[in-house]
Biopython code that builds the backbone (N, CA, C, O; Angstrom):
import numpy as np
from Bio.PDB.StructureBuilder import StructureBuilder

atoms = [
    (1, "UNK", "N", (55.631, 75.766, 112.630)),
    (1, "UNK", "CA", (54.913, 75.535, 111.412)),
    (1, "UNK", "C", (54.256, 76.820, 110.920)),
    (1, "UNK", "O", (54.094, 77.077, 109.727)),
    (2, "UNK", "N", (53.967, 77.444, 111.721)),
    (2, "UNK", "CA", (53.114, 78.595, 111.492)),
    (2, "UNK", "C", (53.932, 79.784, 110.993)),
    (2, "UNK", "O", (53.492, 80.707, 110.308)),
    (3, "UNK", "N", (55.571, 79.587, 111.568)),
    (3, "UNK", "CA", (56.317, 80.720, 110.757)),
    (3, "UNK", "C", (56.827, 80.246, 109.161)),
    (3, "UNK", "O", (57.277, 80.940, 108.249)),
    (4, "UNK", "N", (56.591, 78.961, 109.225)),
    (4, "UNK", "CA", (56.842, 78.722, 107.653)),
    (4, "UNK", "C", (56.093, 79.044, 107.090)),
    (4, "UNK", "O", (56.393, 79.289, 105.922)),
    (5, "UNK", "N", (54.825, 79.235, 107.459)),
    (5, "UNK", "CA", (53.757, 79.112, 106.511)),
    (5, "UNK", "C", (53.583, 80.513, 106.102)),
    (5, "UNK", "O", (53.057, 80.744, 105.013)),
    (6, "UNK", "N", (54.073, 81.718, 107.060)),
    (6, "UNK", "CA", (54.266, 83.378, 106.890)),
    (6, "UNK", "C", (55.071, 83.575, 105.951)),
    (6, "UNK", "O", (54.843, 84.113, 104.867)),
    (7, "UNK", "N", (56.254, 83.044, 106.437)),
    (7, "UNK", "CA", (57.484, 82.799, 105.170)),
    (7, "UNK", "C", (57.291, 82.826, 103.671)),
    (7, "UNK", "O", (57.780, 83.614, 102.862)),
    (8, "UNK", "N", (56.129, 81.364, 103.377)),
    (8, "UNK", "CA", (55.883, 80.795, 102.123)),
    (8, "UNK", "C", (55.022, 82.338, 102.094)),
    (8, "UNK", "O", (55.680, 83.229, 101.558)),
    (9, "UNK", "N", (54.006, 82.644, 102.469)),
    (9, "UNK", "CA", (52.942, 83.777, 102.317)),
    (9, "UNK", "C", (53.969, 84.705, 101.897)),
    (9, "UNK", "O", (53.990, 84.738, 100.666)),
    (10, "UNK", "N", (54.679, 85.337, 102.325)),
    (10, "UNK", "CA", (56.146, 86.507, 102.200)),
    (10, "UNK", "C", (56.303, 86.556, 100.981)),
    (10, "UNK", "O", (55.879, 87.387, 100.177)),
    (11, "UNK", "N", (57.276, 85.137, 100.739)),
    (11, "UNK", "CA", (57.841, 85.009, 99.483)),
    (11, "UNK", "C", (56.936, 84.890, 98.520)),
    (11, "UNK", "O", (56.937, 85.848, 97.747)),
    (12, "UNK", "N", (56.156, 84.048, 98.288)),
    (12, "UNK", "CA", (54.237, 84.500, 97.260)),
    (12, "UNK", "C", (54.240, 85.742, 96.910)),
    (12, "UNK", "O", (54.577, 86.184, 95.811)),
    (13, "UNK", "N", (53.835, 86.385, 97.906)),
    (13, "UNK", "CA", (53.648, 88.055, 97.984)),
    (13, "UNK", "C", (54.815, 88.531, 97.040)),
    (13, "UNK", "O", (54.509, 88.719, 95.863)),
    (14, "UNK", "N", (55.875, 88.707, 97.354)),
    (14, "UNK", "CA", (56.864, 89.238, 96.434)),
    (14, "UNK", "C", (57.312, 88.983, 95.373)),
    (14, "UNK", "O", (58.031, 89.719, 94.698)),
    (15, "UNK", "N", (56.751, 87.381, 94.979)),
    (15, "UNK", "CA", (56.882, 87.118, 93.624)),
    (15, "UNK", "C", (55.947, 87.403, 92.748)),
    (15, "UNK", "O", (56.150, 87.643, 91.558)),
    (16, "UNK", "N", (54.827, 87.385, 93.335)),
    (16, "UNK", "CA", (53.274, 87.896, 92.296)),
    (16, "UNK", "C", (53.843, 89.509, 92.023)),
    (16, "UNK", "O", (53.947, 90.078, 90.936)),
    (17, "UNK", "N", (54.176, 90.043, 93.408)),
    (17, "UNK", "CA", (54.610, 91.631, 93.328)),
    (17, "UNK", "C", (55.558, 92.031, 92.081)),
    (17, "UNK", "O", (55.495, 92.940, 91.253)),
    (18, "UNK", "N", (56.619, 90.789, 92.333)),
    (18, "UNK", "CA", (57.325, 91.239, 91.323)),
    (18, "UNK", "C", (57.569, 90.939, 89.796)),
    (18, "UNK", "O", (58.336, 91.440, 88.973)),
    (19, "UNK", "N", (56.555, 89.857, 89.719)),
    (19, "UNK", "CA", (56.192, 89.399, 88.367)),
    (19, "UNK", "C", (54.695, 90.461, 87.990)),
    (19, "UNK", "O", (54.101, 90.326, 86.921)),
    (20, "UNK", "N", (54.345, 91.269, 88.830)),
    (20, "UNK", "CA", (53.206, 92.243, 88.587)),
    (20, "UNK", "C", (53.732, 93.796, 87.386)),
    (20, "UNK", "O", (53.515, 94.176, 86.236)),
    (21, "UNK", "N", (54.700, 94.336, 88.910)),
    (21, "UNK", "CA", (55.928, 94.773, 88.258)),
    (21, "UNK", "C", (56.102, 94.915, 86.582)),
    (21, "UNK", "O", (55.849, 95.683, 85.654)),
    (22, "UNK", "N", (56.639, 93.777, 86.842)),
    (22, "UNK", "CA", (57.598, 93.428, 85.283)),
    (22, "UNK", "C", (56.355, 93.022, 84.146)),
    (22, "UNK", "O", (56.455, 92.943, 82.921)),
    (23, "UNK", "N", (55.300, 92.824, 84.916)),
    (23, "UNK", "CA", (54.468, 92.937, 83.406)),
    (23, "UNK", "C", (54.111, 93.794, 83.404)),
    (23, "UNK", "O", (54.054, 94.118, 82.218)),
    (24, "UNK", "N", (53.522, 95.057, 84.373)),
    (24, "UNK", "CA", (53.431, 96.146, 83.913)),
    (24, "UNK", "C", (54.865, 97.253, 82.888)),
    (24, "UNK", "O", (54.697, 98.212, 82.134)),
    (25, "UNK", "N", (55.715, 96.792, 83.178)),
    (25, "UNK", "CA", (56.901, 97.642, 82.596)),
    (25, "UNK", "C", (57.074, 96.732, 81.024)),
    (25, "UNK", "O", (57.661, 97.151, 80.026)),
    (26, "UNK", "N", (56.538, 95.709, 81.142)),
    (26, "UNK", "CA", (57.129, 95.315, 79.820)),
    (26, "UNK", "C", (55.482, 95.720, 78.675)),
    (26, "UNK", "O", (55.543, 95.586, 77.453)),
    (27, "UNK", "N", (54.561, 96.055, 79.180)),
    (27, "UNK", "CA", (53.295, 96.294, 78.445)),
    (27, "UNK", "C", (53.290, 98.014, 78.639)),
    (27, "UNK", "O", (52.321, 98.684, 78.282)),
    (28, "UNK", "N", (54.230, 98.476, 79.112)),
    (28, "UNK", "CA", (54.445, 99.810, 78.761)),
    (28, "UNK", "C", (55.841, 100.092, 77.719)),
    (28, "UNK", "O", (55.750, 101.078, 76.987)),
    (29, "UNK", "N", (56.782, 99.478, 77.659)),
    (29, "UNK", "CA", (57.527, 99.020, 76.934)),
    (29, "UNK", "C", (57.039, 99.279, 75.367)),
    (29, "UNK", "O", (57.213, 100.222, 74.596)),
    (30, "UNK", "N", (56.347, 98.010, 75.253)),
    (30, "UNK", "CA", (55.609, 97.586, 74.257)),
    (30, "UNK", "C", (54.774, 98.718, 73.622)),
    (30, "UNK", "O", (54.892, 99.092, 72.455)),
    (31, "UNK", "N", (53.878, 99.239, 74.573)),
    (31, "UNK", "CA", (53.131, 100.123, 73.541)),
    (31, "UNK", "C", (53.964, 101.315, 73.675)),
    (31, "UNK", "O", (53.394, 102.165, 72.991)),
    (32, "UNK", "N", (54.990, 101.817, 74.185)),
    (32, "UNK", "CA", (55.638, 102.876, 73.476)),
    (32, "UNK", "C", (56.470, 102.776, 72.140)),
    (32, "UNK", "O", (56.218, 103.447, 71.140)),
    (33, "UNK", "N", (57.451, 101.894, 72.239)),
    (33, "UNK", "CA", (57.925, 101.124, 70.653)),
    (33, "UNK", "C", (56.881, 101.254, 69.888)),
    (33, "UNK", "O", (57.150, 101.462, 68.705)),
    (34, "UNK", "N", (55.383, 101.184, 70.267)),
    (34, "UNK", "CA", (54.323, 101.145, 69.152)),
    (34, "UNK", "C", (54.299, 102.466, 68.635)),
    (34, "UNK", "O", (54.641, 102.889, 67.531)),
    (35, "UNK", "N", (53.784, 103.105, 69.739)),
    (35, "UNK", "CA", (53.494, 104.205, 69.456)),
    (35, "UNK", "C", (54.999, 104.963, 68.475)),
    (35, "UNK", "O", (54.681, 105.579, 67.457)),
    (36, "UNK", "N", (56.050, 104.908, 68.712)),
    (36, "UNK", "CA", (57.439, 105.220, 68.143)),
    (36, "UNK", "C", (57.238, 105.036, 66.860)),
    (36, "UNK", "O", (57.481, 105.859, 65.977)),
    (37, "UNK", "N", (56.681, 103.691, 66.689)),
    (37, "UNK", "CA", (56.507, 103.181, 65.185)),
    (37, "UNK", "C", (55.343, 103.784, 64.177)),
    (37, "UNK", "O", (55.375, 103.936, 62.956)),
    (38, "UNK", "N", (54.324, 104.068, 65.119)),
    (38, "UNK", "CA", (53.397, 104.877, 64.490)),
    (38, "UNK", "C", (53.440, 106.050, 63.869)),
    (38, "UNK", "O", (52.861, 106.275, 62.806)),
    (39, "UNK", "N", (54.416, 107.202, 64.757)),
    (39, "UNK", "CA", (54.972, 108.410, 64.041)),
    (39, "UNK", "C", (55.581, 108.118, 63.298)),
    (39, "UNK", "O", (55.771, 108.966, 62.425)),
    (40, "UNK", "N", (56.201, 106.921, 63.158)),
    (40, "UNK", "CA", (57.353, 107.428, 61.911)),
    (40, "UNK", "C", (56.816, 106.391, 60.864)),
    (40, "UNK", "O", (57.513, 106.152, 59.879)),
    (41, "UNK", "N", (55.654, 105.789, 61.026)),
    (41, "UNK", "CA", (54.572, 105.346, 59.701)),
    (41, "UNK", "C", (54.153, 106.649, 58.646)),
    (41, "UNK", "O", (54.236, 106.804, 57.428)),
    (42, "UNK", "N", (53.670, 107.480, 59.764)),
    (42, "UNK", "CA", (53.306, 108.534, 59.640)),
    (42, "UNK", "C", (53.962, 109.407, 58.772)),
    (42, "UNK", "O", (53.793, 109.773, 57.608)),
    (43, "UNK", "N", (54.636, 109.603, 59.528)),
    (43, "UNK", "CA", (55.761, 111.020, 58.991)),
    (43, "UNK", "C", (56.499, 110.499, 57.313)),
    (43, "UNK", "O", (57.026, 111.261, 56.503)),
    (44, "UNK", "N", (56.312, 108.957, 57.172)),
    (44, "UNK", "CA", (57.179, 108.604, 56.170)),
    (44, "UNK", "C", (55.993, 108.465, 55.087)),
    (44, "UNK", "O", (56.236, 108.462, 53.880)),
    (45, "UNK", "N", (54.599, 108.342, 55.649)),
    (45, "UNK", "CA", (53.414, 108.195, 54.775)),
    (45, "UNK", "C", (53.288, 109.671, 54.200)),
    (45, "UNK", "O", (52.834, 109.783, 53.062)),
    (46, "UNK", "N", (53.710, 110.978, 55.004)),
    (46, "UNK", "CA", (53.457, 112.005, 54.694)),
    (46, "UNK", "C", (54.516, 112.874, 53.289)),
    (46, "UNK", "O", (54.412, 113.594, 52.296)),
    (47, "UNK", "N", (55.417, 112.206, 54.071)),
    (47, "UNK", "CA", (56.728, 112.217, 52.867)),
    (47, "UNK", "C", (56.668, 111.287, 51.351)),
    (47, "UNK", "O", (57.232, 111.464, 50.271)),
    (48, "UNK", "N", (56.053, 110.613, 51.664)),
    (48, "UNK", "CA", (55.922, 109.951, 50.096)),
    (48, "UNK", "C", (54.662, 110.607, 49.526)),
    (48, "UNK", "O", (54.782, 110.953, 48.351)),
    (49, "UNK", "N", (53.570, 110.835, 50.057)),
    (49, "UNK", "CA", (52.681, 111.526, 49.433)),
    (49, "UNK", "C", (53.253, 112.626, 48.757)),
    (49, "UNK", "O", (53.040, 112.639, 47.545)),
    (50, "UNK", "N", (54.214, 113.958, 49.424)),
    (50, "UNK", "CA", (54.438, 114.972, 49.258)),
    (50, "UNK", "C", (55.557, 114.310, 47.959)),
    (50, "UNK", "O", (55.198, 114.854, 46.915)),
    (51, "UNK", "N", (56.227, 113.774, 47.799)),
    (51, "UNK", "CA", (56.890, 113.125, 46.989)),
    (51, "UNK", "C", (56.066, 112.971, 45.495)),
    (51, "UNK", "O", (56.230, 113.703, 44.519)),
    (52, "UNK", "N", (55.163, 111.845, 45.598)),
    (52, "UNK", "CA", (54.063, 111.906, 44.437)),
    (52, "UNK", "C", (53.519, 113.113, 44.203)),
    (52, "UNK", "O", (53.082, 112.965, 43.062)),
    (53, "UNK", "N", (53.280, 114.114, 44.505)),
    (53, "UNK", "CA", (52.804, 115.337, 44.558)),
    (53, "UNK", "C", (53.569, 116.067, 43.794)),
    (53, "UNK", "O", (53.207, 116.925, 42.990)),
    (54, "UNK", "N", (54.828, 115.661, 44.091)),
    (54, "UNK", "CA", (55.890, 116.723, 43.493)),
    (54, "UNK", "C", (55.854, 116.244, 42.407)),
    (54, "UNK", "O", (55.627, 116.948, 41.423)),
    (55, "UNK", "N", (56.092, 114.798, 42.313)),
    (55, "UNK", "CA", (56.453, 114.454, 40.732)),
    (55, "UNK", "C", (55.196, 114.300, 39.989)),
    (55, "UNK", "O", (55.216, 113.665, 38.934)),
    (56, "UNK", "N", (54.220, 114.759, 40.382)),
    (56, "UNK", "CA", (52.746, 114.439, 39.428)),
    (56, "UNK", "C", (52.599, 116.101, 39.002)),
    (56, "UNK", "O", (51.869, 116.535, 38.112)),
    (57, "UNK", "N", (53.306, 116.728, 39.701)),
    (57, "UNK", "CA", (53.478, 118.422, 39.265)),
    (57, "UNK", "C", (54.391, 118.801, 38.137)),
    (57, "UNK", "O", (54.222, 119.690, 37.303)),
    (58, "UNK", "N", (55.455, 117.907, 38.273)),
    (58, "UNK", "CA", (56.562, 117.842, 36.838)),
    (58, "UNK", "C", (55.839, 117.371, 35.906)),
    (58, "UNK", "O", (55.746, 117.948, 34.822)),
    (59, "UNK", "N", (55.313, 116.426, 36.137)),
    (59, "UNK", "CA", (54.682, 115.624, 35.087)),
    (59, "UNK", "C", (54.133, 116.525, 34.262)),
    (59, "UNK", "O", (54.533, 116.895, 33.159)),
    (60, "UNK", "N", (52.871, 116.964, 35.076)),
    (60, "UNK", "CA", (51.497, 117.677, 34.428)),
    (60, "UNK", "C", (52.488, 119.145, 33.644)),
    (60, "UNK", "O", (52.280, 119.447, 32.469)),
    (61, "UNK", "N", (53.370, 119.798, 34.379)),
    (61, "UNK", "CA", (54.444, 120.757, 33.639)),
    (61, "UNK", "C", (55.383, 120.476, 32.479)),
    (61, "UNK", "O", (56.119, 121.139, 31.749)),
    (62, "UNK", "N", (54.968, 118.949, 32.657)),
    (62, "UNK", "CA", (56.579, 118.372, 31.261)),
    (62, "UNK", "C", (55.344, 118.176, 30.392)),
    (62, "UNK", "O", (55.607, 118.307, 29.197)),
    (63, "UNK", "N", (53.484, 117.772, 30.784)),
    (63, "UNK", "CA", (52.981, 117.461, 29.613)),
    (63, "UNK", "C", (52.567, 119.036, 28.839)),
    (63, "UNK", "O", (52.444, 119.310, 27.645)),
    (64, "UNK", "N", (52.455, 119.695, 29.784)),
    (64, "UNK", "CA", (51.439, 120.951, 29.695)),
    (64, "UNK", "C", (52.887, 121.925, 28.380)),
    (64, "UNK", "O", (52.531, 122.877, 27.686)),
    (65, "UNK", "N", (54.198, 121.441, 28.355)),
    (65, "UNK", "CA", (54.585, 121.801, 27.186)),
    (65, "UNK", "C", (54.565, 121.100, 26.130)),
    (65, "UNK", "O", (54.779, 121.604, 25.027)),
    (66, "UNK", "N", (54.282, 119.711, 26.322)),
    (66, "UNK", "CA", (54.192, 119.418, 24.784)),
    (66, "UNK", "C", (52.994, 119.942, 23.882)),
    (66, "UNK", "O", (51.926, 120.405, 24.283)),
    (67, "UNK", "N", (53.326, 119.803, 22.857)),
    (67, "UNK", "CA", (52.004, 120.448, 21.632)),
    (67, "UNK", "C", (51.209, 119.544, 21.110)),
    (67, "UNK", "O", (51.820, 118.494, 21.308)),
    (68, "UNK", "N", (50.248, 119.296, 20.577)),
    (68, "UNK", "CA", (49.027, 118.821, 21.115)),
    (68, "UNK", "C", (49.384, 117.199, 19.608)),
    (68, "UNK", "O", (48.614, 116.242, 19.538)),
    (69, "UNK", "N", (50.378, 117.314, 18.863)),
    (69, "UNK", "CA", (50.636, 116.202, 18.437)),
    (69, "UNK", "C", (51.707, 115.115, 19.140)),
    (69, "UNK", "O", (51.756, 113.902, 18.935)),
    (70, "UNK", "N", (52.737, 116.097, 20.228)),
    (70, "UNK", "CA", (53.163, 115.114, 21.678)),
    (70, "UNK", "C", (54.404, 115.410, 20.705)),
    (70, "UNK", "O", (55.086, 114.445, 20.360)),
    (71, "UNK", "N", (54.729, 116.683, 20.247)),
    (71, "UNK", "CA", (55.798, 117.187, 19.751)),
    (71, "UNK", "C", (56.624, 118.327, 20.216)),
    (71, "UNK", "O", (56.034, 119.383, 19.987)),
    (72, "UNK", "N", (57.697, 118.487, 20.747)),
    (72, "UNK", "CA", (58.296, 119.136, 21.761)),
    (72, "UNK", "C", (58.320, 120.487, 20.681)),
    (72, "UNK", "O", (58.775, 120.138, 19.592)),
    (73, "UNK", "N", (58.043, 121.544, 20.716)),
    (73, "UNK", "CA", (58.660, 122.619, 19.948)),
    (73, "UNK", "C", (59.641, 124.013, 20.107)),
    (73, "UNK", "O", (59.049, 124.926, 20.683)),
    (74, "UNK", "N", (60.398, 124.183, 19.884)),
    (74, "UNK", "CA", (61.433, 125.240, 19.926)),
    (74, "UNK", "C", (61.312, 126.211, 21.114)),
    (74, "UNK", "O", (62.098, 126.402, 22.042)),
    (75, "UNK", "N", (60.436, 126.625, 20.914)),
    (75, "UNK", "CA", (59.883, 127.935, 21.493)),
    (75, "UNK", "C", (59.530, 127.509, 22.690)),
    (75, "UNK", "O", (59.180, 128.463, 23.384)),
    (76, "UNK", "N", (59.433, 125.941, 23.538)),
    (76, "UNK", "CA", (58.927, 125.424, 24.629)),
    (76, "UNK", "C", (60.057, 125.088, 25.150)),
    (76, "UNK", "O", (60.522, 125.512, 26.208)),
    (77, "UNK", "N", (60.594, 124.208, 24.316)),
    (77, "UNK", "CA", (61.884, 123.446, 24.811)),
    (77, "UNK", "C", (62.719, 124.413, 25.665)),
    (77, "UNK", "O", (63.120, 124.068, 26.776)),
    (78, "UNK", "N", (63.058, 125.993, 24.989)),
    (78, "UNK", "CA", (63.347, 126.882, 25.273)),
    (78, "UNK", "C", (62.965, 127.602, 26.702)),
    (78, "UNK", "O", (63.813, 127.747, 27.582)),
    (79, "UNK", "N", (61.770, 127.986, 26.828)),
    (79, "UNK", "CA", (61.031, 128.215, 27.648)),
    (79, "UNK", "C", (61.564, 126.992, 29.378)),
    (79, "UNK", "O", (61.906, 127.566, 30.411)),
    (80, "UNK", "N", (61.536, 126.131, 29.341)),
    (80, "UNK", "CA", (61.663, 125.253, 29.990)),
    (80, "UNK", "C", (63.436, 124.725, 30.098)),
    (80, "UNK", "O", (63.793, 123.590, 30.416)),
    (81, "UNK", "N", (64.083, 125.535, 29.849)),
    (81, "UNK", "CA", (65.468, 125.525, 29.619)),
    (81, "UNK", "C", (65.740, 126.770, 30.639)),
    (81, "UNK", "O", (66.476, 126.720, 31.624)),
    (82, "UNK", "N", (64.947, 127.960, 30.166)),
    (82, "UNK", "CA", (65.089, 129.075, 31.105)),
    (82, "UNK", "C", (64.313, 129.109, 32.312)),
    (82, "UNK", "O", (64.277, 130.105, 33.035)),
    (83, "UNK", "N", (63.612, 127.910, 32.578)),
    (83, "UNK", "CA", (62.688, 127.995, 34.140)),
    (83, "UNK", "C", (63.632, 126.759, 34.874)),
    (83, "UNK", "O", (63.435, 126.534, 36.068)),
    (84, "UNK", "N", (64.579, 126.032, 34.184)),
    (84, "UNK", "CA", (65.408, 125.036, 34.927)),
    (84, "UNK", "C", (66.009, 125.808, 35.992)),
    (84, "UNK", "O", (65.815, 127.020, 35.891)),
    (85, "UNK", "N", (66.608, 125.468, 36.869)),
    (85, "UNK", "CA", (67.799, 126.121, 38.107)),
    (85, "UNK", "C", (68.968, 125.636, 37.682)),
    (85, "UNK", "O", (68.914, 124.949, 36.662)),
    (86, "UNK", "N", (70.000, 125.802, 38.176)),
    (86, "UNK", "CA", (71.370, 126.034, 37.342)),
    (86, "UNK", "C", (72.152, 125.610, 38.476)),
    (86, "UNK", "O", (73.381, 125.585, 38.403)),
]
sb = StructureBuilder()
sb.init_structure("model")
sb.init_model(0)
sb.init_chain("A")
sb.init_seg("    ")
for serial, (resi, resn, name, xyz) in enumerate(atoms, 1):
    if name == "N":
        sb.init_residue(resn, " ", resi, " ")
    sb.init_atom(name, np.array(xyz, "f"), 0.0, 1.0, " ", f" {name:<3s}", serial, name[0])
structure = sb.get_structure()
């Protein structure tokens, strides 16, 4: 009786052990995928900013030629023809 009862103790032991285990690996798991997800929140939050940035720079450059009745004139249109890239 007494070696069953070592037995049952044994097998206990190795199942807590190994259900210990596996929750530690799956809660490291977990917060690395997090963390994975976090940089590339990041990196994609940084890229759209720089994005709006760019195009709030055209903007302010496409308004900063019009003339002050919101009339494109010759001499700008021009100007902005020769600062295009090709």
């Amino acid at each position: 009786m007494e070696s069953l009862e070592l037995h049952l103790v044994e097998l206990g032991m190795t199942v807590v052990g190994s259900a210990l285990f596996g929750l530690i690996g799956f809660v490291w798991r977990t917060s690395h995928k997090v963390s994975q997800l976090e940089k590339q929140l990041n990196s994609e939050r940084e890229l759209r900013m720089r994005d709006a940035k760019e195009l709030q720079r055209d903007i302010d450059m496409i308004i900063s030629k019009v003339d002050k009745q919101g009339e494109w004139t010759t001499n700008r249109m021009m100007s902005i023809a020769k600062e295009m890239p090709r």
